[in-house]
N, C-alpha and C positions, 0 to 999 in steps of 0.2 A: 362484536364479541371480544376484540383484541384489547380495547378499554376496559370491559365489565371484567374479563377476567385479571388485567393486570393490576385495577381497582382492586377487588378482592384480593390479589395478593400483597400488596401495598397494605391496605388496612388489616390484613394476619399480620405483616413482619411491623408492621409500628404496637399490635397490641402485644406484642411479644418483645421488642423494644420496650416499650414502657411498663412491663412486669416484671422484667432486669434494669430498669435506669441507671440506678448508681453505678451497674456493675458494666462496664464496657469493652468488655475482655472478649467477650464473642464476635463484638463489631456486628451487632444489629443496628445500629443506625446507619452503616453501610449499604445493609440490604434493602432498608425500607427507602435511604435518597434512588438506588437502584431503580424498585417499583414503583414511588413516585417521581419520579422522571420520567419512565416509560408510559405512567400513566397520564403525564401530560402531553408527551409527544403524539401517543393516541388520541387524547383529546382534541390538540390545533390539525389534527388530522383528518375525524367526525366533524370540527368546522366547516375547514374546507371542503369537505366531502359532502357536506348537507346545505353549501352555496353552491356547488354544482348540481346536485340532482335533487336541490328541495322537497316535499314529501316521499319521492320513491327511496330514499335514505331509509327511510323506517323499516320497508316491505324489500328484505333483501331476499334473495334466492337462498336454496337451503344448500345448494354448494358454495355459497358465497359465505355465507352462517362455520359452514365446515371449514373452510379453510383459514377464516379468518378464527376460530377456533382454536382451529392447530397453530399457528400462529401465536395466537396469545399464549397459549401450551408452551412452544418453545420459546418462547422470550422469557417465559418464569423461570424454565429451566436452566437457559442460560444466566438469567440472575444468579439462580442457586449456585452455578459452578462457577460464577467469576466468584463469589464471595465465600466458598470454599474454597478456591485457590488463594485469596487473601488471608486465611484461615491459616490454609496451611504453611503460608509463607513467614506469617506473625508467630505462628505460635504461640498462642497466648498462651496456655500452659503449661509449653513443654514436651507435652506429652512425646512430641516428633524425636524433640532432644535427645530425649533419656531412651527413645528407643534405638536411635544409631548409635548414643555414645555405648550402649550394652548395661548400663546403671538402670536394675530392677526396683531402685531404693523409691 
């Protein structure tokens, strides 16, 4: 579960990436190296895990399904907030700026 889900967020933030390309001011190519990286660490993970326990890898328990669930749940999550705090440290526009300096302009 912890691949399929970081899979699917991996492939949102690259198509969402590549519908702003030119434009790199939000730092989506951050997010999607993020999810694919996690989603390959998943991956050599499901390797090793289906050379130890060859076909019972498929037929997992359903708290084993849930947790690795949750799991995949909070590592998207924590993507989101490491690359909102890159966000918010870059500022790409500003916005942070103009509200401490008190310029409404």
């Amino acid at each position: 579960m912890t691949l399929l889900i970081t899979v699917f967020a991996a492939i949102i933030a690259t198509l969402i990436w590549y519908k702003n390309a030119p434009d790199n001011s939000m730092r989506y190519g951050t997010l999607c190296l993020m999810y694919w990286g996690a989603s390959l660490m998943w991956l050599v993970d499901a390797v090793f895990e289906y050379a130890e326990l060859g076909a019972e890898y498929f037929v997992p328990a359903g708290e084993d399904m849930l947790n690795d669930a949750f799991l995949g749940f909070c590592v998207v999550a924590l993507g989101m907030i490491i690359w909102l705090v890159i966000l918010f440290v870059k500022d790409p526009q500003g916005i942070i700026k103009k509200t401490l300096s008190g310029n409404k302009a």
